[in-house]
N, CA, C and O atoms as a CHARMM CRD file, in Angstrom:
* protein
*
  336
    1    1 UNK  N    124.27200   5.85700  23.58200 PROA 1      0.00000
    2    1 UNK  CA   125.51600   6.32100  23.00300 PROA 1      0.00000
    3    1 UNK  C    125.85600   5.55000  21.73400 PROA 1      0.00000
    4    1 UNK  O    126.26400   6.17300  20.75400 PROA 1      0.00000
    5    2 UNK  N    125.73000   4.40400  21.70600 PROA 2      0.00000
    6    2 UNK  CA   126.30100   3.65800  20.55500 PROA 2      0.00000
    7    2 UNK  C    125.26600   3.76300  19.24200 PROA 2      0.00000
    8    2 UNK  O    125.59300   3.18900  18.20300 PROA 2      0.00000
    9    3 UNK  N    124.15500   4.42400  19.30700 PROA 3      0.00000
   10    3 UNK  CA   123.40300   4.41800  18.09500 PROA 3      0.00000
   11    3 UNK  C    123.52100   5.61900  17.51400 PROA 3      0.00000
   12    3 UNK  O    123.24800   5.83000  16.33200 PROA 3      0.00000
   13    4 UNK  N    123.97200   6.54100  18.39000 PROA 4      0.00000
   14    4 UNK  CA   124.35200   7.92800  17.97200 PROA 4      0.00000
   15    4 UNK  C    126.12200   7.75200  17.36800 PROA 4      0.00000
   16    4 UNK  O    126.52300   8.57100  16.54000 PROA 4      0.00000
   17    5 UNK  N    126.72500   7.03600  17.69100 PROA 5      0.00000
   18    5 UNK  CA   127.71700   7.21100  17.58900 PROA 5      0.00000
   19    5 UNK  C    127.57900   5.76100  15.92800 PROA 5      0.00000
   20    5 UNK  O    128.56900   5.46100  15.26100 PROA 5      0.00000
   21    6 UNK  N    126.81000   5.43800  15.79200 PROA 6      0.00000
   22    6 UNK  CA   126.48500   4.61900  14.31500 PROA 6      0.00000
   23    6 UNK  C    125.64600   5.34100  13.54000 PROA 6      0.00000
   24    6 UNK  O    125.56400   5.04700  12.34700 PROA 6      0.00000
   25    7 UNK  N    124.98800   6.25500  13.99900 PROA 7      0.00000
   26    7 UNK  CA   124.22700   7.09800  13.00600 PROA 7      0.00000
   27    7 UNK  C    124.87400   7.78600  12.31800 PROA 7      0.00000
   28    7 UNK  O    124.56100   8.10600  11.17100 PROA 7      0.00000
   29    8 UNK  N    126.02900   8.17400  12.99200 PROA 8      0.00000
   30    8 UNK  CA   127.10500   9.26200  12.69300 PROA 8      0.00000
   31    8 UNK  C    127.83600   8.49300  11.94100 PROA 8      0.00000
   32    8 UNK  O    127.93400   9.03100  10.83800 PROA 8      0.00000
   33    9 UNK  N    128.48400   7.35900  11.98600 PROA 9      0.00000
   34    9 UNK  CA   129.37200   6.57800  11.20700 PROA 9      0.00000
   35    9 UNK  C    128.92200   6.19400  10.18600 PROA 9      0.00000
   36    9 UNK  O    129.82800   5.85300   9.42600 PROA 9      0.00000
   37   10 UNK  N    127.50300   6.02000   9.58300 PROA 10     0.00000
   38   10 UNK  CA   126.47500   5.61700   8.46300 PROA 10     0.00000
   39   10 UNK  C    125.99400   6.63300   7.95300 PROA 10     0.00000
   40   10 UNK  O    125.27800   6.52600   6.95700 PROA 10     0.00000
   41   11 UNK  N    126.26200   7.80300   8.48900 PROA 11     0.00000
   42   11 UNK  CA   126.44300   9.37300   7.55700 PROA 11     0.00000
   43   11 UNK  C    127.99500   9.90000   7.43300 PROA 11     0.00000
   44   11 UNK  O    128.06700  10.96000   6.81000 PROA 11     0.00000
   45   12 UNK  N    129.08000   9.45300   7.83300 PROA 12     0.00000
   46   12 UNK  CA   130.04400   9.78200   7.50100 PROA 12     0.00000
   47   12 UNK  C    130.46300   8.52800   5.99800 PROA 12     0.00000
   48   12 UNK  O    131.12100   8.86300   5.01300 PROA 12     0.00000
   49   13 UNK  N    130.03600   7.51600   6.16500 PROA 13     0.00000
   50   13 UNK  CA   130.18500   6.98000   4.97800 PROA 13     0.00000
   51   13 UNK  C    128.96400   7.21200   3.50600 PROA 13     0.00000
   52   13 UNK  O    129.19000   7.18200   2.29700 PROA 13     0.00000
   53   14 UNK  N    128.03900   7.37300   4.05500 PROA 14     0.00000
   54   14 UNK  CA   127.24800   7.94700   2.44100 PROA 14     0.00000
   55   14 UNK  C    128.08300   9.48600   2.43700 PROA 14     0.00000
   56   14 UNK  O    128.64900   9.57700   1.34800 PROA 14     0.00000
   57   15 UNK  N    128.28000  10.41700   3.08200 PROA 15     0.00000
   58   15 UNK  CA   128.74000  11.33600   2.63500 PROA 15     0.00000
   59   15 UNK  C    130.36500  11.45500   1.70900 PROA 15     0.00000
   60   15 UNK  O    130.86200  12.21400   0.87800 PROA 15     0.00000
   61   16 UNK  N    130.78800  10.11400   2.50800 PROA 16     0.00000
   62   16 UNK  CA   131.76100  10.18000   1.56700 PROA 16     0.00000
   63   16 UNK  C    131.97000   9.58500   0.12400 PROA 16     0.00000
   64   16 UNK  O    132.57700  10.04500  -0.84300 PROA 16     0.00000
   65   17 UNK  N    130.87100   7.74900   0.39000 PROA 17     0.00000
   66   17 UNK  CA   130.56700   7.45300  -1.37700 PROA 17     0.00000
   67   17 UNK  C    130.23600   8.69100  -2.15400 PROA 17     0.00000
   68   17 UNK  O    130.67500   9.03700  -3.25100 PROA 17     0.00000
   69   18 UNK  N    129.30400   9.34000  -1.30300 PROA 18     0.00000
   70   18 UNK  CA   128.81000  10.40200  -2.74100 PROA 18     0.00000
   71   18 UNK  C    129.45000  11.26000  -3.20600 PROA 18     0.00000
   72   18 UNK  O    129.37900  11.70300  -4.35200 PROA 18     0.00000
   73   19 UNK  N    130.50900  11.74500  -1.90000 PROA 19     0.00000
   74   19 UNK  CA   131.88300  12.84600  -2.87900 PROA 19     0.00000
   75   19 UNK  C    132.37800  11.77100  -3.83700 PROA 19     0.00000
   76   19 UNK  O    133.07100  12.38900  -4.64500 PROA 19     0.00000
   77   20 UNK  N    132.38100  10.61900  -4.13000 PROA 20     0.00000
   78   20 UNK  CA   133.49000   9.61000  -4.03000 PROA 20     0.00000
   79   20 UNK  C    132.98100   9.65400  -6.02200 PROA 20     0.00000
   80   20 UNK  O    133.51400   9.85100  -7.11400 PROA 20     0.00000
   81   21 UNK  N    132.16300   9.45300  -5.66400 PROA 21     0.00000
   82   21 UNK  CA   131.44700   8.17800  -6.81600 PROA 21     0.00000
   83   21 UNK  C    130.23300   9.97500  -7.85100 PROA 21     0.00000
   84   21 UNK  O    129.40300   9.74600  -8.73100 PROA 21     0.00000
   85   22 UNK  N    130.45300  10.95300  -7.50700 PROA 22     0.00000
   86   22 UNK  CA   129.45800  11.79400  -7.77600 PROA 22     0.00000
   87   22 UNK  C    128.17800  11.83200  -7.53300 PROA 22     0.00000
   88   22 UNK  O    127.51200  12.22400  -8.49100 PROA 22     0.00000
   89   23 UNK  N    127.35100  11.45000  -6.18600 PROA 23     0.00000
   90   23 UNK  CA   126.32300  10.75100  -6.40000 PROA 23     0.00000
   91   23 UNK  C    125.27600  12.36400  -6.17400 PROA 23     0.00000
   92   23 UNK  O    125.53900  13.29900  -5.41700 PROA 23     0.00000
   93   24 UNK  N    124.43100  12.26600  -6.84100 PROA 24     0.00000
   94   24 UNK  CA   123.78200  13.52500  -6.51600 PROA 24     0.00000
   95   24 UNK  C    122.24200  13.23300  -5.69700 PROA 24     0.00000
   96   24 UNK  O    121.71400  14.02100  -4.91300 PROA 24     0.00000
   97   25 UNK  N    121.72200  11.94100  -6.09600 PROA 25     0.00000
   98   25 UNK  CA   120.60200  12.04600  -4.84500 PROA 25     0.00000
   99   25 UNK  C    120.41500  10.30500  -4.83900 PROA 25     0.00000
  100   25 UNK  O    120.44300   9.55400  -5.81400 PROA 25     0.00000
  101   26 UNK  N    120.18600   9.90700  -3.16200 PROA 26     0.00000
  102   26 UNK  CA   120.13900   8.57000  -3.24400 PROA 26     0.00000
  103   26 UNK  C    118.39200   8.58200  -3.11300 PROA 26     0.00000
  104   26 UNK  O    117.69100   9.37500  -2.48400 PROA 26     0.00000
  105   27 UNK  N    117.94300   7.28700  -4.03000 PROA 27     0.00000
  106   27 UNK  CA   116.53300   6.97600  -3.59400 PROA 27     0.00000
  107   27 UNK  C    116.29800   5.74400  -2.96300 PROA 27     0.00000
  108   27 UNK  O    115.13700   5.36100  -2.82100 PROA 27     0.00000
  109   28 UNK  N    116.96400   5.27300  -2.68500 PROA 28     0.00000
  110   28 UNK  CA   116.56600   4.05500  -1.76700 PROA 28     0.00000
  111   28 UNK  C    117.68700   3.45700  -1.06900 PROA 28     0.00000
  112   28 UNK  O    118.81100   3.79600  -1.43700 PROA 28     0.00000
  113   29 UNK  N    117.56200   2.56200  -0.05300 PROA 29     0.00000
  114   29 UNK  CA   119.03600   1.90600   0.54800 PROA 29     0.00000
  115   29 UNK  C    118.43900   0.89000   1.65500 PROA 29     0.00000
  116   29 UNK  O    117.54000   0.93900   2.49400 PROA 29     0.00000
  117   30 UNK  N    118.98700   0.34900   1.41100 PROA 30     0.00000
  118   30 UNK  CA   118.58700  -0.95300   2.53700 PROA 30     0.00000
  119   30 UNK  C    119.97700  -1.18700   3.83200 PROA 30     0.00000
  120   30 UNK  O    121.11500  -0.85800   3.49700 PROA 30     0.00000
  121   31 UNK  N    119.82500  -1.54000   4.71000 PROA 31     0.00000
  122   31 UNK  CA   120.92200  -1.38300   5.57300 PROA 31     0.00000
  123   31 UNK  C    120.56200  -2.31600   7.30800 PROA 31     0.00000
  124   31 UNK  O    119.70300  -2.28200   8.18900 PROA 31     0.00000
  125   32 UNK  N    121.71000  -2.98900   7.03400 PROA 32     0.00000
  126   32 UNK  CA   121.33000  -4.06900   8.11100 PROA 32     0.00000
  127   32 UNK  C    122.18700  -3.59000   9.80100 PROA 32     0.00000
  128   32 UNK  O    123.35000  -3.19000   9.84900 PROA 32     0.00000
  129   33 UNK  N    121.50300  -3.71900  10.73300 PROA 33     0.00000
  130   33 UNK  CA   122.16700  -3.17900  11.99700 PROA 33     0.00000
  131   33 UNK  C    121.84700  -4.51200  13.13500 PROA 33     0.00000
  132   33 UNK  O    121.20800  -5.52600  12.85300 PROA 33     0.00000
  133   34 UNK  N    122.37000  -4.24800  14.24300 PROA 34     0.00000
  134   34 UNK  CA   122.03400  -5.28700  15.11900 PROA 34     0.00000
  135   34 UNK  C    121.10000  -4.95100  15.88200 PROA 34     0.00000
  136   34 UNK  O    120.72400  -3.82800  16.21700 PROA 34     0.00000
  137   35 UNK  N    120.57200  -6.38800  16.26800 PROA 35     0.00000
  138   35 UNK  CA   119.17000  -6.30000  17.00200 PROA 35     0.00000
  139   35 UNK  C    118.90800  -5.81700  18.48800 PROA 35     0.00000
  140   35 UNK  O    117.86500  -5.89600  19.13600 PROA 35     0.00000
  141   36 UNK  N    120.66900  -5.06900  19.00500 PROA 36     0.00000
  142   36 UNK  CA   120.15700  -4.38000  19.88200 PROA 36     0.00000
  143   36 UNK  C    120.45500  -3.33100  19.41300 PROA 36     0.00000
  144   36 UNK  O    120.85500  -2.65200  20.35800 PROA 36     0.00000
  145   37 UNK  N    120.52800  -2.53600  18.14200 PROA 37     0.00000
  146   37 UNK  CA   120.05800  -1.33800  18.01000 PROA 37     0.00000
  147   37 UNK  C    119.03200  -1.07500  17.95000 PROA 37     0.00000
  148   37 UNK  O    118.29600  -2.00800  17.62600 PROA 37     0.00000
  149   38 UNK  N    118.36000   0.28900  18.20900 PROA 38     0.00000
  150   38 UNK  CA   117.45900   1.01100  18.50700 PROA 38     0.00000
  151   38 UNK  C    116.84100   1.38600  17.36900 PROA 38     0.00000
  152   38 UNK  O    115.61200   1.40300  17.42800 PROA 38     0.00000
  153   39 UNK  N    117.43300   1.74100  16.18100 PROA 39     0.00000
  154   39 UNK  CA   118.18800   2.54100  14.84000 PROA 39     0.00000
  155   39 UNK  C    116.97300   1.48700  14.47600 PROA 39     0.00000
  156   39 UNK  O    116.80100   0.29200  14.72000 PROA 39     0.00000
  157   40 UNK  N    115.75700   3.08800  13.36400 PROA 40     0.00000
  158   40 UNK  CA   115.02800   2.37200  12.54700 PROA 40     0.00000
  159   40 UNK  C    114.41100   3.22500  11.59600 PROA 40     0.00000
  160   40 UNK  O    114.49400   4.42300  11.86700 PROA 40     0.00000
  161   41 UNK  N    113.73800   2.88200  10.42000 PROA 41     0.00000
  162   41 UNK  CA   113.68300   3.56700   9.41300 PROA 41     0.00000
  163   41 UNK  C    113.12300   4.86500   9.90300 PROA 41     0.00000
  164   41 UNK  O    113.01600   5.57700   8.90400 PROA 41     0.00000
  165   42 UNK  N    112.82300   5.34200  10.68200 PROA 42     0.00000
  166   42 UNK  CA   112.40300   7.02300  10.78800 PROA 42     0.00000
  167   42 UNK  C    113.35200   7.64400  10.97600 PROA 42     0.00000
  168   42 UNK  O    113.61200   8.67300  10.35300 PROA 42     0.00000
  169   43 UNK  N    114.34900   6.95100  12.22700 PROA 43     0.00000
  170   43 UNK  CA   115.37200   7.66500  12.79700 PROA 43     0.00000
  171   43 UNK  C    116.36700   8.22400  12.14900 PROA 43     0.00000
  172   43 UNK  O    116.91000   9.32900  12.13100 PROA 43     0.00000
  173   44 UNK  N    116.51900   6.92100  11.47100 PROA 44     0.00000
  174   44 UNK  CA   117.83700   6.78800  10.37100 PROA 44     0.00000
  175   44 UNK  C    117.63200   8.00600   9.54800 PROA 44     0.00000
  176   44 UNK  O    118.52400   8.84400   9.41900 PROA 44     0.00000
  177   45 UNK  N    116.23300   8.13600   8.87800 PROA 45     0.00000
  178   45 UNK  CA   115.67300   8.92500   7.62600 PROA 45     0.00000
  179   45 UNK  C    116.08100  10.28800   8.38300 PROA 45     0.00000
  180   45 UNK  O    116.93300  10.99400   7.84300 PROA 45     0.00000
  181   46 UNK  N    115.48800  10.71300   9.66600 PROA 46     0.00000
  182   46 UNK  CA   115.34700  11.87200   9.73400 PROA 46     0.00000
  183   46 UNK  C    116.90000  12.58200  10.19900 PROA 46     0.00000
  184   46 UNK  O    117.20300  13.77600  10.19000 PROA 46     0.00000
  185   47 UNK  N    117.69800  11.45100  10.58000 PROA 47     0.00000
  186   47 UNK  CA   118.93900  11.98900  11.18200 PROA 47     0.00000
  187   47 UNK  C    119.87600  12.39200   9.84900 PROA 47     0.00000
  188   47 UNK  O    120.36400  13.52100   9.80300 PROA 47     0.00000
  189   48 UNK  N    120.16200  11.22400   8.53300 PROA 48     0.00000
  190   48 UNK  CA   120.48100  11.14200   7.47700 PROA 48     0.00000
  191   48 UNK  C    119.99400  12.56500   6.85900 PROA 48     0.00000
  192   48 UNK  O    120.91800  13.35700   6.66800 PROA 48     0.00000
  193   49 UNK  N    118.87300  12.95400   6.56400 PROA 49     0.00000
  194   49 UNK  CA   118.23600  13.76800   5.65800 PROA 49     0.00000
  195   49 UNK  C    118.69600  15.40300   6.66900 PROA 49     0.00000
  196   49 UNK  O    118.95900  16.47800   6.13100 PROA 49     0.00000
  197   50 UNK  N    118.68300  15.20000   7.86500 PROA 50     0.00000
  198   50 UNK  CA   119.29200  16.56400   8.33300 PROA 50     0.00000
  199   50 UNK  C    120.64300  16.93900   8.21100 PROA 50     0.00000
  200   50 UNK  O    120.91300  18.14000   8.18900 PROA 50     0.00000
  201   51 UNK  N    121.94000  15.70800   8.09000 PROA 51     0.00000
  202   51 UNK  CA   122.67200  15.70500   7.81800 PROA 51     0.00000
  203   51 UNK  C    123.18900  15.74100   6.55600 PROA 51     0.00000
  204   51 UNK  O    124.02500  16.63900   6.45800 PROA 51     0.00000
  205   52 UNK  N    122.98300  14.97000   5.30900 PROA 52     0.00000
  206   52 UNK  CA   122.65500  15.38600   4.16900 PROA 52     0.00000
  207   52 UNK  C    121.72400  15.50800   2.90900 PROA 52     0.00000
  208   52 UNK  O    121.34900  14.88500   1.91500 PROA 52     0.00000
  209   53 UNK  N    121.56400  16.89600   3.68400 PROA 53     0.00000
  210   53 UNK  CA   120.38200  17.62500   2.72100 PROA 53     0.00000
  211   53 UNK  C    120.51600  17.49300   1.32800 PROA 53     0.00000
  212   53 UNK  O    119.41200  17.55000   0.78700 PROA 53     0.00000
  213   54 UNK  N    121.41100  17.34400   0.56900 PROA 54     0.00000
  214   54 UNK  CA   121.31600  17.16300  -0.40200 PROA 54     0.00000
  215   54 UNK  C    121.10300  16.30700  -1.35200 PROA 54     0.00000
  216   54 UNK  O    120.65000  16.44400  -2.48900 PROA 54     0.00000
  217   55 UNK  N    121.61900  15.06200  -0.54600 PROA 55     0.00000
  218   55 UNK  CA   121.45500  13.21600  -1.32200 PROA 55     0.00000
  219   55 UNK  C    120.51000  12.75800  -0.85400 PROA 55     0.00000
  220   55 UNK  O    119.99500  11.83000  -1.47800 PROA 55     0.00000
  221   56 UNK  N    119.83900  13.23000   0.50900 PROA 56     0.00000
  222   56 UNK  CA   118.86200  12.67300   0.62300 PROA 56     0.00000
  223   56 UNK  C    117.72000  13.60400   1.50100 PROA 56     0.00000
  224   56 UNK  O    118.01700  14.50700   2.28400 PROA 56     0.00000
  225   57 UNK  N    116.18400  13.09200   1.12500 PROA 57     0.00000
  226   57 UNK  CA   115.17600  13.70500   0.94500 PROA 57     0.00000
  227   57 UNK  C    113.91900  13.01000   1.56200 PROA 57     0.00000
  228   57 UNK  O    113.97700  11.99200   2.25200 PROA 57     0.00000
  229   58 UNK  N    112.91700  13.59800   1.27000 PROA 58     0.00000
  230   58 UNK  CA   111.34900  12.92300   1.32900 PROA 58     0.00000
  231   58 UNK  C    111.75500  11.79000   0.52200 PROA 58     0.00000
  232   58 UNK  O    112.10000  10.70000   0.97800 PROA 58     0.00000
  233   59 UNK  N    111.67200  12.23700  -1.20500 PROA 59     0.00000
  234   59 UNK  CA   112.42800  10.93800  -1.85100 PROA 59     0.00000
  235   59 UNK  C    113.09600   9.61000  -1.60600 PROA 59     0.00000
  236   59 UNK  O    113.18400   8.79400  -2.52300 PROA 59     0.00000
  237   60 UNK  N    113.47600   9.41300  -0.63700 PROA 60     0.00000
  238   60 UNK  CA   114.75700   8.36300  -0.26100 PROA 60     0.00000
  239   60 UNK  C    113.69500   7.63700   0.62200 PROA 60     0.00000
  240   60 UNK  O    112.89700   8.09400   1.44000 PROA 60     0.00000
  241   61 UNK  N    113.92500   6.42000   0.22000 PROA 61     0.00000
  242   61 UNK  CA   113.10200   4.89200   0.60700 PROA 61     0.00000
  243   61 UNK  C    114.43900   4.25000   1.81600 PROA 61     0.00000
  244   61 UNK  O    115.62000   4.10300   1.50000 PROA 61     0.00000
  245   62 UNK  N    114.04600   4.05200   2.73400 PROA 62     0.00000
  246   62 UNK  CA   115.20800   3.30800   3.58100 PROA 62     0.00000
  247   62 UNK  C    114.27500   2.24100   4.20800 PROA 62     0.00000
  248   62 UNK  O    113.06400   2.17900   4.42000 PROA 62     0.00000
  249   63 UNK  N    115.29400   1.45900   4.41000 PROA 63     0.00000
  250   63 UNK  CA   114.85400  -0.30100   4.60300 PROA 63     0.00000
  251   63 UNK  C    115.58900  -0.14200   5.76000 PROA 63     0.00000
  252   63 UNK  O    116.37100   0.80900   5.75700 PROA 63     0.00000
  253   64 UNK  N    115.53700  -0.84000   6.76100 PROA 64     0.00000
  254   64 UNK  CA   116.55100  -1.11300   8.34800 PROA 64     0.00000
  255   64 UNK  C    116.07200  -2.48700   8.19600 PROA 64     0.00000
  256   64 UNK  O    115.08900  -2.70400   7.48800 PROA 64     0.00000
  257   65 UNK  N    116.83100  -3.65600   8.94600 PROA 65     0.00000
  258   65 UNK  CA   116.88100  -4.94300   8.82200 PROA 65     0.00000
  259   65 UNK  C    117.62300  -5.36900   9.95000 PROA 65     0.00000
  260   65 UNK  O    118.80600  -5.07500   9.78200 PROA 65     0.00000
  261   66 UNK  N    117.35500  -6.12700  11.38600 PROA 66     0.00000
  262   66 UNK  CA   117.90200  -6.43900  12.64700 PROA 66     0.00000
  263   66 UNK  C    118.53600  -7.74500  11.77100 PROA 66     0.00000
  264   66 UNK  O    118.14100  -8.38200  10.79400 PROA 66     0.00000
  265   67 UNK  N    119.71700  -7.80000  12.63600 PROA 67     0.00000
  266   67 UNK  CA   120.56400  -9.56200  12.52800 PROA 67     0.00000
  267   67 UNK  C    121.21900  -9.62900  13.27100 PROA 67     0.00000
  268   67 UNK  O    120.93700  -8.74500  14.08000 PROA 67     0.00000
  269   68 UNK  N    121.88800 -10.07600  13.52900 PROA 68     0.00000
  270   68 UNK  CA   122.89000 -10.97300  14.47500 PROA 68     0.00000
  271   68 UNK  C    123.94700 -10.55600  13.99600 PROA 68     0.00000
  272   68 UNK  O    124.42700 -11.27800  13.12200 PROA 68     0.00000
  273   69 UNK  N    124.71100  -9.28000  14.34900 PROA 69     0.00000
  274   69 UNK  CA   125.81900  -8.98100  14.06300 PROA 69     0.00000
  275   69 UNK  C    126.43900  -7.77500  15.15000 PROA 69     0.00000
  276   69 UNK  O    125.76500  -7.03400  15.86500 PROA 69     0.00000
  277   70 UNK  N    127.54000  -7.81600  15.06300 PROA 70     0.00000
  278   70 UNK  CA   127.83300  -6.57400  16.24900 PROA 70     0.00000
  279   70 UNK  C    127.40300  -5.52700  16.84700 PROA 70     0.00000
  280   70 UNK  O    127.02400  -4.71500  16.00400 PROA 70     0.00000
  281   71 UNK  N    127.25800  -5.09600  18.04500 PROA 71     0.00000
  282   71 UNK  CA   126.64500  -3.79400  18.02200 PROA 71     0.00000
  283   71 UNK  C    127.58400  -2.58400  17.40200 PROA 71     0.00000
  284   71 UNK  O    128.73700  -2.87300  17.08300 PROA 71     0.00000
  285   72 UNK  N    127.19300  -1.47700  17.25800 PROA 72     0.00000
  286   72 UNK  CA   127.63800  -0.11600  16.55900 PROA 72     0.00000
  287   72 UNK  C    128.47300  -0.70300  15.22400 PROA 72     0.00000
  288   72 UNK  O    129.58900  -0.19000  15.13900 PROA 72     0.00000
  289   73 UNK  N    128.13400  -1.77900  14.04700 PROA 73     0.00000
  290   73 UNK  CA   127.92400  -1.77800  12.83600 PROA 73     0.00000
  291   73 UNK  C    126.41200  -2.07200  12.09800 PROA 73     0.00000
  292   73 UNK  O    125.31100  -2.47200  12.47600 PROA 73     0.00000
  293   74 UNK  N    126.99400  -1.65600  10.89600 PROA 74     0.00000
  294   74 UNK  CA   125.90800  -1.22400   9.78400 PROA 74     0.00000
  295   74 UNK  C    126.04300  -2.22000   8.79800 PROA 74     0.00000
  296   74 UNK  O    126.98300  -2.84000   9.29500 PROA 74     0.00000
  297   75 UNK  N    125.81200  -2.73100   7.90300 PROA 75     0.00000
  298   75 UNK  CA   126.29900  -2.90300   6.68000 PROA 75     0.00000
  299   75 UNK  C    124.82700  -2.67300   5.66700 PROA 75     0.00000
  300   75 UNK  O    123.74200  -3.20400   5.90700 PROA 75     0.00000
  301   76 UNK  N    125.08200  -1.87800   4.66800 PROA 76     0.00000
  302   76 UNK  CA   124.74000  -1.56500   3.93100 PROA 76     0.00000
  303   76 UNK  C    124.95200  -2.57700   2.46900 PROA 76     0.00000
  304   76 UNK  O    125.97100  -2.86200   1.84000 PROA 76     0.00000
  305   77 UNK  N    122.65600  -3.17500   2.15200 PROA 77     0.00000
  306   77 UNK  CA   123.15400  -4.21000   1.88800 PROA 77     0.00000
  307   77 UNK  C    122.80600  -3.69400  -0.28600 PROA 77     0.00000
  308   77 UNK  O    123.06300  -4.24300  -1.35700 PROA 77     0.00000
  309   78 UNK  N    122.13300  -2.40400   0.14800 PROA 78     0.00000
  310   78 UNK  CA   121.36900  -2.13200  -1.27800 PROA 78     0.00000
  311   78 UNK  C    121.73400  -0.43600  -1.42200 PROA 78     0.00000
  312   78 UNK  O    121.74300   0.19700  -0.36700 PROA 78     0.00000
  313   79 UNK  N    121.98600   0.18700  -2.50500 PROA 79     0.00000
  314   79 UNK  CA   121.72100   1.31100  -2.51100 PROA 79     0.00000
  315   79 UNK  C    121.21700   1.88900  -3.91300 PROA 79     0.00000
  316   79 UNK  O    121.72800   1.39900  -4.92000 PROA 79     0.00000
  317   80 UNK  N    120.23800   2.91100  -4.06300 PROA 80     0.00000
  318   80 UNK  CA   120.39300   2.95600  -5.37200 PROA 80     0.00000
  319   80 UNK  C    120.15400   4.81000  -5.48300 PROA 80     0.00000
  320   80 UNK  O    119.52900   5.59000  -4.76500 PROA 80     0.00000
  321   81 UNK  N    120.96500   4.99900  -6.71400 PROA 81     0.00000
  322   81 UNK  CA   121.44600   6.39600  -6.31400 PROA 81     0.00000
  323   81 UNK  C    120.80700   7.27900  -8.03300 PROA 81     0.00000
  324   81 UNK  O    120.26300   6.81100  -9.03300 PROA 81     0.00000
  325   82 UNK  N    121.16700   8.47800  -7.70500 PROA 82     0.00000
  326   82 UNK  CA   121.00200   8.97800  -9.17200 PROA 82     0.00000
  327   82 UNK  C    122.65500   9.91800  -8.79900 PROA 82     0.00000
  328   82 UNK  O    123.13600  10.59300  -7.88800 PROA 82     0.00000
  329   83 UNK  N    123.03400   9.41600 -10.14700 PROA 83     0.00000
  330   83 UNK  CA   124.47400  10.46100 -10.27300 PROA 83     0.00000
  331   83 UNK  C    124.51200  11.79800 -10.85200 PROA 83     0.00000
  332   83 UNK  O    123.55100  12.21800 -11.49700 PROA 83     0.00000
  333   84 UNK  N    125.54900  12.48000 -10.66300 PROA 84     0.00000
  334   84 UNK  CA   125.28600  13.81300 -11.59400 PROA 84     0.00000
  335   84 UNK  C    125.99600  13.76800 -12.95900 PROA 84     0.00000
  336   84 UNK  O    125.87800  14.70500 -13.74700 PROA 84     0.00000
C-alpha cells in the first residue's frame, strides 16, 4: 500500500511542477526514497510514463537512491526538463 500510495504522490507532484513551471518533457531526475521502499527505477519509469504521457517517455533517465528517511516520502534530488 504505501508504495502505491508514493507513486501516486511523486506523480501528483511532477504533474503539477510541469503545469506550474511549463515543462514540456522531463529527461532525467534523480529521486531519493526509503530503504524500505520497494520503488525502483523500472517501476517508477513505467508507472510515471503511464501516468504522464506527455513529460515523460522512453527518453526520461530516472535514478532511485535508498536512504534513511521516512517511509511513503520521496525527495527529489535532480531534475532536468525541456520547457515549452
Amino acid at each position: 500500500m504505501g508504495d502505491v500510495y508514493l507513486l501516486n504522490k511523486i506523480d501528483t507532484f511532477l504533474k503539477e511542477i510541469c503545469t506550474d513551471r511549463n515543462i514540456k518533457k522531463i529527461n532525467q531526475m534523480s529521486i531519493v526514497v526509503s530503504k524500505q521502499s520497494h520503488i525502483h527505477e523500472a517501476n517508477l519509469h513505467e508507472h510515471l510514463k503511464k501516468h504522464n504521457v506527455s513529460v515523460i517517455g522512453d527518453w526520461t533517465s530516472i535514478d532511485v537512491k535508498k536512504d534513511e528517511i521516512p517511509p511513503e516520502t520521496a525527495i527529489v534530488t535532480n531534475i532536468e526538463v525541456d520547457y515549452e
